[in-house]
C-alpha positions as CSV (number, residue, x, y, z in Angstrom):
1,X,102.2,38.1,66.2
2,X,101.8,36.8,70.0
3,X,99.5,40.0,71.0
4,X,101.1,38.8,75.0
5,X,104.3,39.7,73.9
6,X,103.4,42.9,71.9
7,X,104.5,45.2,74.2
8,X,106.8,43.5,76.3
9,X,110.1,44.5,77.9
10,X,113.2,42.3,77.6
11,X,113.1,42.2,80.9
12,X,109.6,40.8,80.7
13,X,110.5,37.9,79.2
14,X,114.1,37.3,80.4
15,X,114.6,33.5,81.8
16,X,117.9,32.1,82.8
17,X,118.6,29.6,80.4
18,X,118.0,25.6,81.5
19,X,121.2,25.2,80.8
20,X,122.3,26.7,83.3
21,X,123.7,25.1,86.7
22,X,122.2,25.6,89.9
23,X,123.0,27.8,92.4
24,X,123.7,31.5,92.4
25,X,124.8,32.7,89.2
26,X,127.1,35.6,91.1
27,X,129.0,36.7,88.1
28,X,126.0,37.4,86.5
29,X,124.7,39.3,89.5
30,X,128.0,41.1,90.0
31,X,127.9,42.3,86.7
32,X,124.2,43.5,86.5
33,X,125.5,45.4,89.7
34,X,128.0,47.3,87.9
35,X,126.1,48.3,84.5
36,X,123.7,49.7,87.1
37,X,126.2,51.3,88.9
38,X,127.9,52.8,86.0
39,X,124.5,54.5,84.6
40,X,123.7,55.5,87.8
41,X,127.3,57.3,87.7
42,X,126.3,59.0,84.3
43,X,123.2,60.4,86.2
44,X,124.9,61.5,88.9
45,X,127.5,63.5,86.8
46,X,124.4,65.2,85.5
47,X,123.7,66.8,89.1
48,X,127.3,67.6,89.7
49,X,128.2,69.2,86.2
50,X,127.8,72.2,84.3
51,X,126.3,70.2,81.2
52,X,122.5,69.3,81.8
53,X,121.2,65.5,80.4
54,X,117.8,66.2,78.8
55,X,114.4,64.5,80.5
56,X,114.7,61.6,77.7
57,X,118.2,60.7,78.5
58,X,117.1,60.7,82.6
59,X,114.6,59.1,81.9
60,X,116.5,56.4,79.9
61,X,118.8,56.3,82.8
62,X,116.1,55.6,85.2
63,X,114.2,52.8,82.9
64,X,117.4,51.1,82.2
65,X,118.5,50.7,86.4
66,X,114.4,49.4,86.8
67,X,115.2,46.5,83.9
68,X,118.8,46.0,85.5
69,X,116.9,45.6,88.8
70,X,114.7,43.0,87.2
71,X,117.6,40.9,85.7
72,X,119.2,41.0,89.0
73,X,116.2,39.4,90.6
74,X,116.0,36.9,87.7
75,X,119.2,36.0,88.8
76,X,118.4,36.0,92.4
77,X,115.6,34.0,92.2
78,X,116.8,31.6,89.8
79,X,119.9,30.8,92.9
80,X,117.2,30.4,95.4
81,X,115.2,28.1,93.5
82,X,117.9,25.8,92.3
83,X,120.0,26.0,95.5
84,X,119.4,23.2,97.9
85,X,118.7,24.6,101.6
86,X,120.9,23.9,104.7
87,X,120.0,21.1,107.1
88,X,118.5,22.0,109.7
89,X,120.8,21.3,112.9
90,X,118.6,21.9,116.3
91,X,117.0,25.0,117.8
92,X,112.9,26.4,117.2
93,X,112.1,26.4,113.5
């Protein structure tokens, strides 16, 4: 076993495939955006109801927005990297 990758994340080791196009993969993005947004609603029901979510399940909850987080800046940087920049057309750089 690869002792590097003995204790990683998924998110740790997440690449957007080279088969991918360039540019910014926004459907991707937008639906990282909501997963996060939908835990993030379980976790805020737990504030606003009567039932409590036990430590483990918050703490899931927080653990799973930080690795949503990272595939969204996967994404990101993937866009930026493959995207070609805008001429620039007069003015101070």
């Amino acid at each position: 076993m690869n002792n590097a990758l003995s204790f990683a994340l998924p998110e740790d080791i997440l690449s957007v495939s080279q088969r991918a196009g360039a540019g910014v993969p926004i459907d991707a993005i937008a639906c990282a955006i909501e997963r996060a947004d939908s835990v993030l609603t379980l976790l805020e029901d737990h504030f606003e109801g009567e039932s409590r979510l036990s430590n483990r399940v918050i703490a899931a909850v927080i653990w799973d927005v930080r690795g949503t987080l990272g595939l969204i800046k996967t994404l990101a940087l993937h866009g930026d990297t493959t995207s070609v920049p805008a001429e620039h057309k007069g003015g101070a750089l």
